[in-house]
N, C-alpha and C positions, 0 to 999 in steps of 0.2 A: 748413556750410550748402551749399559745392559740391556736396558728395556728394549729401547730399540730394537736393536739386535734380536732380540728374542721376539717381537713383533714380527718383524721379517720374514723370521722363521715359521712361524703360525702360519704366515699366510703361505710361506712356497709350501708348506706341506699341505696344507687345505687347497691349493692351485692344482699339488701334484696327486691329490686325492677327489678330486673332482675329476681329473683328465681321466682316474683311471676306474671311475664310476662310471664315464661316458663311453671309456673303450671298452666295458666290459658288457654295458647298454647294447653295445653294437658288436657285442661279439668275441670282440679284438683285447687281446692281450697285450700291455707297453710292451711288453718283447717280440711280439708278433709285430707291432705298429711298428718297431725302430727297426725290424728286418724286411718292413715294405720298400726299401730303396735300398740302393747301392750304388757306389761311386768308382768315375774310371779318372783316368788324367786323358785328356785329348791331344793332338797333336802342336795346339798351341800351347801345352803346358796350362788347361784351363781344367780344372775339378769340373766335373758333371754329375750331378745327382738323377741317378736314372732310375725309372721304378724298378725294383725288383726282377719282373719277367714282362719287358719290351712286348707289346703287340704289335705297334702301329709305326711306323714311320715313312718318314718323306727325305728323298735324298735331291739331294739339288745340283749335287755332282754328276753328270752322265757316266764318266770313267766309275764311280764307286757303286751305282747300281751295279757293274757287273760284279764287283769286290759280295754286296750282298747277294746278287746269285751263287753265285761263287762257295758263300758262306752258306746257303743253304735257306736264305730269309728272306728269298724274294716273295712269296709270300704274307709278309709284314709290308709291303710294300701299298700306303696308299697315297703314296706322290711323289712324282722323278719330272724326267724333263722330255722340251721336245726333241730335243738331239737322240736321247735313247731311243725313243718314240719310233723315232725312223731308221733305226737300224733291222734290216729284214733278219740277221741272223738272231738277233736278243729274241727279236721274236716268234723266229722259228722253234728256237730251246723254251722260252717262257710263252707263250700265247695272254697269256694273262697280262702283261705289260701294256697289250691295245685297251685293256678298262681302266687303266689307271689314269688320274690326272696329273697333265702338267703343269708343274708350276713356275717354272721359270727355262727357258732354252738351256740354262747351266750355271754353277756357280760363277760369280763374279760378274753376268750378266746385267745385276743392278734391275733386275725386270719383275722380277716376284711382286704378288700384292701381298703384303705382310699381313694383313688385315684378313686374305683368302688362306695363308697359312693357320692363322689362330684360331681361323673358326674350322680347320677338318682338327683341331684338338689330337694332333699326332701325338706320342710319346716321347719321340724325337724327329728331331731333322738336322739335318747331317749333311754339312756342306764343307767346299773348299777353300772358303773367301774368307777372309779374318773380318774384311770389312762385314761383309752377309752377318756373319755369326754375332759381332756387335749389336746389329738392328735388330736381328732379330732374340737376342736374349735381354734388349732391351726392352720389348715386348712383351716379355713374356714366355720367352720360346724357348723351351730345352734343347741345346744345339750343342752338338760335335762338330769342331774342326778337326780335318783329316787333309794332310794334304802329301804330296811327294813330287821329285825329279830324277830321281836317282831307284836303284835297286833296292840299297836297305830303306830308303824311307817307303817304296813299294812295302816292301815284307810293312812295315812298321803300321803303316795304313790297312792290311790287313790284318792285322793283330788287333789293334785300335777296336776297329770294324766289329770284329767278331766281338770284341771284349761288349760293346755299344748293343748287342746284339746277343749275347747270352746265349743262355743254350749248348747246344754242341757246338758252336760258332767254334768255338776256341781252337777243338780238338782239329774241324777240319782246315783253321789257319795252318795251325802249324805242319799238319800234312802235305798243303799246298809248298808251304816254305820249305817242307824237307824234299820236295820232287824239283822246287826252282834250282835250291843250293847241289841240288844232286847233277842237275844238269849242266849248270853254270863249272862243278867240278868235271864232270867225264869231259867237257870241252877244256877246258883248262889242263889236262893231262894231256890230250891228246894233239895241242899245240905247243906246250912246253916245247922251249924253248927256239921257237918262230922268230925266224930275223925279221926287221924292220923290212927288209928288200921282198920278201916273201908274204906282207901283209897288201892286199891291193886296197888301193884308196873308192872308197864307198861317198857318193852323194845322194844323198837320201833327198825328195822332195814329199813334201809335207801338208802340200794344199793344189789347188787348181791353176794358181801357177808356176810355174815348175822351176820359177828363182827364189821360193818359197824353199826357206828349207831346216834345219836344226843345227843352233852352234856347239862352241866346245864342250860348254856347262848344260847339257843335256840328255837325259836317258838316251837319245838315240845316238850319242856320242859312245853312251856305255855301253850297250850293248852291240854294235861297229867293233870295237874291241875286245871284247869280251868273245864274240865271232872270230876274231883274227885278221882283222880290216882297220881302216885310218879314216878317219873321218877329214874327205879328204877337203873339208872347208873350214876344218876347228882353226887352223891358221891365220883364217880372215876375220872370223867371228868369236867373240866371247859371248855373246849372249845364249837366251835359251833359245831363243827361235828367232829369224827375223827374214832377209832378206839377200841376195849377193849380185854382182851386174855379172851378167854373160863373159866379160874381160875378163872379171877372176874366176868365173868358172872354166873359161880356155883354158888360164894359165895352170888352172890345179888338175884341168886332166884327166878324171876320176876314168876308173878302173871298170867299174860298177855303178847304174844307176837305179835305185830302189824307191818306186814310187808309192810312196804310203799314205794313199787316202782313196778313200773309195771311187769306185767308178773311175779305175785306172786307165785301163782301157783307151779311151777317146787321147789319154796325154800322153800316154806311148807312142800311139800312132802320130800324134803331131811331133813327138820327139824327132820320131825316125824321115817324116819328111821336110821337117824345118834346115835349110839351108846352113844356118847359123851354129845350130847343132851336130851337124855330120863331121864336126871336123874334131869330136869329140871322142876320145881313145872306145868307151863304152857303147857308144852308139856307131859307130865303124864296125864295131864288134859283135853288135850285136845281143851284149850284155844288160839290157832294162827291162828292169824286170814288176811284176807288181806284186808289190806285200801281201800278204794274208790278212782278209779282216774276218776276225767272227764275232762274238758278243760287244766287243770292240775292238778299236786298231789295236791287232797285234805290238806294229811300232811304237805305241804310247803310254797313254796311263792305265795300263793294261793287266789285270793277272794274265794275260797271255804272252808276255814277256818270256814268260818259262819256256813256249815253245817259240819265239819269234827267233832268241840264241839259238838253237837249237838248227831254227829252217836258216838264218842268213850262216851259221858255221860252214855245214852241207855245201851253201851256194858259193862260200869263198874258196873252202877245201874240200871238194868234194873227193879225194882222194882221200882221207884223211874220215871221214865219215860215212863209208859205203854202206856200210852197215846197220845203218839207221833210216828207219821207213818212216816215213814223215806221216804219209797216210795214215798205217797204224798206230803212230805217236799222238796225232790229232784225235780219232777215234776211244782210245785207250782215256786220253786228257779229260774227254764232253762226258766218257761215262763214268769219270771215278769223282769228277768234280762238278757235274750238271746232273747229274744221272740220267744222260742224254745219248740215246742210242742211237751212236752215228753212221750214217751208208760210206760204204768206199766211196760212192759217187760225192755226197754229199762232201768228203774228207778233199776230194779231188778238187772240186769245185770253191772250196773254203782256199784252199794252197795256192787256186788259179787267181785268187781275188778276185771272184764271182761271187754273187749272189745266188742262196739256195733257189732253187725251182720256182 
């Protein structure tokens, strides 16, 4: 068993005496070779061996491209999707997003060619989908999952991101987290202690049809409250998003209607002339309103959340928030976090849920 053993030995030192005749062939020092990667945990609790200094990647998420503008890495950016694709504001801040390829509409899409993934040889790619991330690190594929529904897993996804992402990534996460948590607090002070009867019930619509909408277990549930409002359909719905009949939309009455998806417009106007709908407390009032969209839905999976609380608090208590310029709040936002030098008009138009110029 001696011998053995001392066999063994022979060889792992002649193996680890070879590797380091090869590494030193090519330059490279073992200490230098084991410092060419580094490792994060991902959102699903999955270890990722990243190279050292990320150049390349591909996000398959549309919400998390804006996470890597955001971060500073749009740049590293050589695959997103077609939903980013077509956002006019991503690509009024980035122009450079029109050369990039899509490779799939979005996470969980199930549309990607895995085979068109492996050959642009990203560094990483960075998707939503536990399934995606299966297939494709079955592949072959170095892949972060990142995902969120809530506030902190927002922050958390940005932390992730930046970590995937290196660099100064990290420094400007946690700046964004200290402007969201700063704002989430000055609101939270300035409502303390809001009765239930003084909260008006908010319906948000969510898509092109306007019984489209978000339930209880939902960011836009969170941030509805987080504003000083009631999510006035969490009642009917548990889920994150689905559907409600006009009956219980009567019966809930909202206060507020917040239409968040782009090209609002066309479904105001059939709000305010639909028969069926007038007999609704917000639209009698006069109250529908359209969300802000910029690099994307402010209402969603959005680092724009930070100011989305911000613009729906204003819109519930605007007594209670005189003081805060939205305009200049938006503006202040593009250039400390895009370094994107924004016009009042453009600020005005972003607020109106218009498209730039």
């Amino acid at each position: 068993m001696k011998e053995v053993f001392e066999v063994k030995q022979v060889r792992l030192f002649s193996s680890a005496l070879i590797l380091g005749i090869f590494l030193a062939f090519l330059g490279v020092s073992p200490l230098d070779a084991a410092e060419e990667t580094r490792r994060i945990v991902d959102m699903g609790g999955t270890e990722v061996v990243l190279p050292k200094d990320v150049k390349t990647v591909i996000d398959l998420w549309h919400a998390n491209n804006q996470v890597v503008l955001l971060l500073g890495g749009a740049d590293k950016l050589v695959g997103t999707t077609s939903i980013i694709k077509e956002l006019p504001w991503f690509a009024q801040v980035y122009p450079r997003i029109g050369e990039i390829k899509p490779y799939a509409i979005s996470s969980g899409s199930g549309n990607f060619n895995t085979e068109e993934v492996l050959k642009a040889n990203a560094d990483v790619v960075i998707t939503s989908s536990a399934k995606d991330a299966e297939v494709l690190r079955n592949a072959g594929v170095t892949t972060v999952l990142v995902t969120f529904r809530d506030f902190e897993g927002l922050k958390e996804t940005v932390r992730v991101t930046a970590r995937t992402l290196g660099g100064g990534a990290e420094e400007r996460a946690e700046a964004f987290i200290r402007y969201f948590d700063g704002n989430l607090e000055l609101i939270g002070e300035r409502l303390a202690g809001l009765k239930d009867s003084d909260r008006p019930k908010v319906y948000q619509i969510r898509g092109s049809n306007p019984l489209e909408t978000d339930g209880r277990v939902s960011i836009c549930t969170e941030w509805i409250e987080a504003a000083g409002g009631i999510n006035a359909i969490a009642h009917i719905t548990d889920k994150n998003q689905g559907s409600v009949t006009m009956e219980e939309l009567l019966n809930a009455d909202p206060d507020v209607i917040i239409v968040a998806t782009r090209k609002a417009g066309p479904i105001i106007e059939q709000l305010r002339k639909a028969p069926e709908w007038s007999a609704l407390r917000a639209v009698r009032e006069g109250r529908i309103y359209p969300n802000p969209v910029g690099t994307f839905l402010w209402s969603r999976y959005s680092c724009e959340e930070a100011l989305q609380v911000l613009w729906v608090a204003q819109l519930l208590h605007p007594d209670k928030f005189k003081d805060i310029d939205m305009n200049a709040e938006v503006r202040k936002f593009y250039k400390t976090f895009y370094d994107y030098d924004m016009t009042e008009d453009e600020a005005r138009r972003m607020l109106a849920g218009l498209d730039p110029r």
